[in-house]
C-alpha positions in Angstrom: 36.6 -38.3 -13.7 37.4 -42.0 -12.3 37.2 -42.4 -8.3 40.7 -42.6 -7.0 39.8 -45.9 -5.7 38.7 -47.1 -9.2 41.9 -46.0 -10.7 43.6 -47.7 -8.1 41.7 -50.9 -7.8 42.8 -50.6 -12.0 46.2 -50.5 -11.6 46.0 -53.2 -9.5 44.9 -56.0 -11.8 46.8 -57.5 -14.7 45.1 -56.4 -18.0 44.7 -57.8 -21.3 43.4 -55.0 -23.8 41.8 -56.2 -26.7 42.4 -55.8 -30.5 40.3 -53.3 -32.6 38.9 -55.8 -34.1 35.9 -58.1 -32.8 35.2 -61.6 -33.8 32.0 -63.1 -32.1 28.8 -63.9 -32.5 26.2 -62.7 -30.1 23.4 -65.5 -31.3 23.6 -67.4 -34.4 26.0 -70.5 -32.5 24.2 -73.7 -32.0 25.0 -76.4 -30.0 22.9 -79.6 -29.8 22.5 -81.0 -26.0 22.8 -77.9 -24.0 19.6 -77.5 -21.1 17.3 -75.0 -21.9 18.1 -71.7 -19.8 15.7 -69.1 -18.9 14.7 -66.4 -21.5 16.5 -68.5 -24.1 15.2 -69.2 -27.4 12.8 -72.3 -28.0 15.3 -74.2 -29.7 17.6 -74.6 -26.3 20.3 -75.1 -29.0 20.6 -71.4 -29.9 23.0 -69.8 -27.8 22.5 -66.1 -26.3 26.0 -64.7 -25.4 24.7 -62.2 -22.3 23.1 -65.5 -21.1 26.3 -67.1 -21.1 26.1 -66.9 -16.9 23.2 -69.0 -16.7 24.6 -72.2 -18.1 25.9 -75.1 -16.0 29.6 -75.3 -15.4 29.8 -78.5 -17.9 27.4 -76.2 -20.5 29.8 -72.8 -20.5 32.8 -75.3 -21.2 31.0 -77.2 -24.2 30.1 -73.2 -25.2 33.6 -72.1 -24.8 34.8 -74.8 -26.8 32.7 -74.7 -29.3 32.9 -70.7 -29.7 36.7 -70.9 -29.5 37.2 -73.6 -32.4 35.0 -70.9 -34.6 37.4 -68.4 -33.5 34.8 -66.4 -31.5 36.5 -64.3 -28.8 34.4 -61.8 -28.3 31.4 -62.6 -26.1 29.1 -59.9 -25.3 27.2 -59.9 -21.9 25.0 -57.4 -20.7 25.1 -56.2 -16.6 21.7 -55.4 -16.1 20.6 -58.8 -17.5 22.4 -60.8 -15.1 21.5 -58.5 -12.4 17.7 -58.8 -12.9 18.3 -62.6 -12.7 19.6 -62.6 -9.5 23.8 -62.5 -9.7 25.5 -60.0 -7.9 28.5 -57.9 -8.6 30.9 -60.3 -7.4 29.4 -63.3 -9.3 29.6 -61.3 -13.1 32.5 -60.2 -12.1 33.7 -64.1 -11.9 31.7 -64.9 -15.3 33.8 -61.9 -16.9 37.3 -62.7 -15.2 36.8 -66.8 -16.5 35.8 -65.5 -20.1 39.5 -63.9 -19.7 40.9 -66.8 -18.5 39.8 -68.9 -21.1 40.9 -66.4 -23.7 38.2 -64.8 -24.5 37.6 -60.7 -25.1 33.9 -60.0 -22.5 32.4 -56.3 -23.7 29.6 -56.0 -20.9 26.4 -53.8 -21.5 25.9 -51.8 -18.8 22.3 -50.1 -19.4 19.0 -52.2 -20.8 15.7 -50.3 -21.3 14.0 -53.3 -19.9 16.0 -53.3 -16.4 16.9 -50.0 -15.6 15.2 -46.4 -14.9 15.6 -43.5 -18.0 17.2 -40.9 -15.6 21.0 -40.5 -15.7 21.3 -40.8 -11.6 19.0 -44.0 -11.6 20.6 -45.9 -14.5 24.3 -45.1 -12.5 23.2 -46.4 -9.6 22.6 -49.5 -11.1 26.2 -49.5 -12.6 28.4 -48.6 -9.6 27.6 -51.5 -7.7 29.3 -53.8 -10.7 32.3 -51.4 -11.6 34.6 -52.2 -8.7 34.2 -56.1 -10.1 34.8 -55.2 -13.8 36.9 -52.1 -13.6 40.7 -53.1 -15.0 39.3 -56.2 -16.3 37.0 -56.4 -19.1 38.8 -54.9 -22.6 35.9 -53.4 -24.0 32.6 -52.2 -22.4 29.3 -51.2 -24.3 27.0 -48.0 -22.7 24.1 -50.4 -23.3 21.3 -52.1 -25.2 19.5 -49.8 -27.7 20.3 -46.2 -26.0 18.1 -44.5 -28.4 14.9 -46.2 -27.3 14.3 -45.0 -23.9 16.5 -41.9 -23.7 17.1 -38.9 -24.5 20.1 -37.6 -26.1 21.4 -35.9 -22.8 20.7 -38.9 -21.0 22.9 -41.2 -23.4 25.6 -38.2 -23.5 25.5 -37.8 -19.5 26.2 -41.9 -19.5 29.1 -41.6 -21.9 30.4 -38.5 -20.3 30.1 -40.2 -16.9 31.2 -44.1 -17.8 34.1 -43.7 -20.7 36.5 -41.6 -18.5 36.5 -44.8 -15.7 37.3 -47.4 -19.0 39.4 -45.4 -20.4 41.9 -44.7 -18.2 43.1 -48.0 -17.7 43.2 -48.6 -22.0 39.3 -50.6 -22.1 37.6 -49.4 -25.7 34.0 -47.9 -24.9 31.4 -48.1 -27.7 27.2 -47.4 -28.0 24.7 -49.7 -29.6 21.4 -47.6 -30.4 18.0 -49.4 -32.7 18.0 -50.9 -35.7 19.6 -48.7 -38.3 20.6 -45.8 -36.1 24.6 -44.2 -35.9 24.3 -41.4 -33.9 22.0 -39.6 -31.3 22.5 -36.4 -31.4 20.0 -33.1 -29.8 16.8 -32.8 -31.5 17.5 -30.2 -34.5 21.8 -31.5 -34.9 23.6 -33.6 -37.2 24.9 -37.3 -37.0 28.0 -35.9 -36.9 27.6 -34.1 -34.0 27.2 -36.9 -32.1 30.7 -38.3 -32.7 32.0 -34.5 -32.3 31.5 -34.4 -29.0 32.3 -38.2 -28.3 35.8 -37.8 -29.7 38.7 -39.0 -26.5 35.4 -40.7 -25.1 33.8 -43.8 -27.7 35.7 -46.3 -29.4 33.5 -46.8 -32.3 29.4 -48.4 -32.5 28.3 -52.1 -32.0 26.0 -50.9 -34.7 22.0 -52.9 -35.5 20.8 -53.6 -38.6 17.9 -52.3 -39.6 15.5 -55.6 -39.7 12.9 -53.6 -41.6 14.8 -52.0 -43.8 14.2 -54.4 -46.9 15.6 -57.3 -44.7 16.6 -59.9 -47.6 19.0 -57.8 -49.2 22.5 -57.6 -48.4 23.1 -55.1 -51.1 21.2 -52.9 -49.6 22.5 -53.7 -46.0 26.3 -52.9 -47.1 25.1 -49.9 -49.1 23.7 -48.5 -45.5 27.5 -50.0 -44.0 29.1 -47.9 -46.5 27.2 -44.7 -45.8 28.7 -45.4 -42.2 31.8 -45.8 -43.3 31.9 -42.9 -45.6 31.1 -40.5 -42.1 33.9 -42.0 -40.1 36.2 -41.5 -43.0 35.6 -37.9 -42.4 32.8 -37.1 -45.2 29.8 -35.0 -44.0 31.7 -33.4 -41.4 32.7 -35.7 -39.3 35.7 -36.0 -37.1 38.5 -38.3 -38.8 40.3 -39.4 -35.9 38.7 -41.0 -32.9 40.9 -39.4 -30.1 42.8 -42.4 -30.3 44.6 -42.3 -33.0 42.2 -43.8 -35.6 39.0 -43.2 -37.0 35.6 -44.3 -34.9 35.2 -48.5 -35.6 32.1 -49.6 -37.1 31.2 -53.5 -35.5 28.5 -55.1 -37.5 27.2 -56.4 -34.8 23.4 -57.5 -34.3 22.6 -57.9 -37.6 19.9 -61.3 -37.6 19.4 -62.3 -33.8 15.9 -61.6 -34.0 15.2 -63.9 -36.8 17.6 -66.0 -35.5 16.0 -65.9 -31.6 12.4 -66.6 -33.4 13.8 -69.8 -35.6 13.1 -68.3 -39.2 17.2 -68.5 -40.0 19.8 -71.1 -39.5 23.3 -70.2 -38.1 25.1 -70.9 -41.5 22.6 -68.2 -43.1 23.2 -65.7 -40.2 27.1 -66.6 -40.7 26.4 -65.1 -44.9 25.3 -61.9 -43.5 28.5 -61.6 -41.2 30.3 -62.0 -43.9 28.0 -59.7 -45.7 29.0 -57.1 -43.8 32.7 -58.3 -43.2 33.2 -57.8 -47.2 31.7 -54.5 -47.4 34.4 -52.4 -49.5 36.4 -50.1 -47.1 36.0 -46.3 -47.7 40.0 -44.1 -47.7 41.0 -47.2 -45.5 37.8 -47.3 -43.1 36.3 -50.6 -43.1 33.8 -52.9 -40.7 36.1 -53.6 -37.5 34.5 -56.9 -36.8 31.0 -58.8 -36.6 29.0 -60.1 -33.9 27.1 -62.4 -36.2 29.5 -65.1 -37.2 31.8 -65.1 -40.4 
């Protein structure tokens, strides 16, 4: 359950929720001029989202311009990646509170594989420190990067079981993002659908990876893997049709060609055709993709 002082600190702060649907792009937006930031790509044009807080003042602006003119609202950052270089609570809260500002939607990670322990107690002490500075003020919030790497099942269930309650309570959606390809991660020996079973009243839906190995040039095949999502969280193969909030689980498209993107191989208009690749994917009894993070 939320700390009373967490509920509190909530109720306190004005509160934009954000729609069901997400409209971003998480890297695919270039912008010739901007400086070169640490851990960015080789072309300094190629803009990283959860590097967003390493950018000059006059650099975020250009970037919230630019991302805004797209129609880009959703921005995802990522906690632990900011914390390993070197901003505190108080100073991601500020990133994510002038994101808001500026109208924009910021869906924090809170976990990375890279910066943070595999045990439930470690990977939440990390966490607390940034929830009073986040808590009743970002709309959506993500578990973290790639949860089915690193840890187990329980691990990533303890998390949600431990995390969602504190977002949820003040109307913040709470989603997962596991490895290329993967929807669930359920106990050794269970189904996908148990997964979402016991995640219903907790997740809003997946910020779901594409599968970069999975016969990467073709989009047919990459909305034919969409649509098998779909079909489950339209209530096929045993799974739950209703969220716990009154709709089924969303399905985000969205990492679908940072990696090629990151390493130059693909231009931003080409990683735009695969947002809309998976934008146009036929809806299943009414579910359809809620969004991309990979242009449109």
């Amino acid at each position: 359950m939320p700390s009373d002082e967490l509920l509190l600190l909530a109720a306190s702060r004005p509160f934009q929720p954000a729609p069901r649907e997400y409209r971003g792009n998480m890297c695919g937006v270039r912008i010739p001029g901007l400086s070169s930031v640490p851990g960015g790509a080789a072309d300094a044009s190629l803009v990283l989202s959860w590097f967003y807080d390493r950018y000059s003042d006059a650099d975020r602006a250009l970037i919230r311009d630019v991302w805004k003119r797209a129609g880009y609202v959703d921005v995802l950052l990522s906690w632990p990646d900011s914390r390993v270089y070197g901003r505190t609570p108080e100073q991601f809260g500020a990133t994510c509170r002038e994101l808001i500002d500026a109208g924009f939607y910021p869906c924090p990670m809170l976990y990375s594989k890279d910066c943070d322990p595999r045990d439930t107690a470690g990977i939440l002490a990390n966490i607390a420190p940034v929830l009073p500075q986040i808590v009743g003020v970002v709309p959506r919030v993500c578990i973290g990067w790639e949860l089915s790497i690193a840890l187990s099942p329980t691990t990533v269930q303890g998390l949600i079981d431990a995390l969602a309650p504190t977002f949820l309570a003040y109307g913040c959606k709470v989603y997962v993002h596991f490895q290329g390809g993967y929807f669930a991660f359920q106990q050794d020996g269970g189904v996908t659908a148990d997964f979402w079973h016991a995640n219903v009243g907790k997740l809003t839906g997946i910020l779901h990876q594409r599968d970069l190995n999975d016969r990467p040039d073709d989009k047919a095949n990459y909305q034919a893997r969409i649509v098998d999502c779909l079909q489950r969280f339209a209530g096929q193969f045993g799974f739950p049709t209703d969220s716990g909030f009154g709709h089924p689980f969303d399905f985000i498209a969205l990492e679908i060609t940072a990696q090629p993107q990151f390493n130059g191989q693909m231009s931003e208009a080409d990683g735009d055709a695969w947002g809309r690749t998976a934008l146009n994917t036929p809806p299943v009894s009414g579910v359809a993709v809620m969004g991309s993070g990979n242009g449109f």
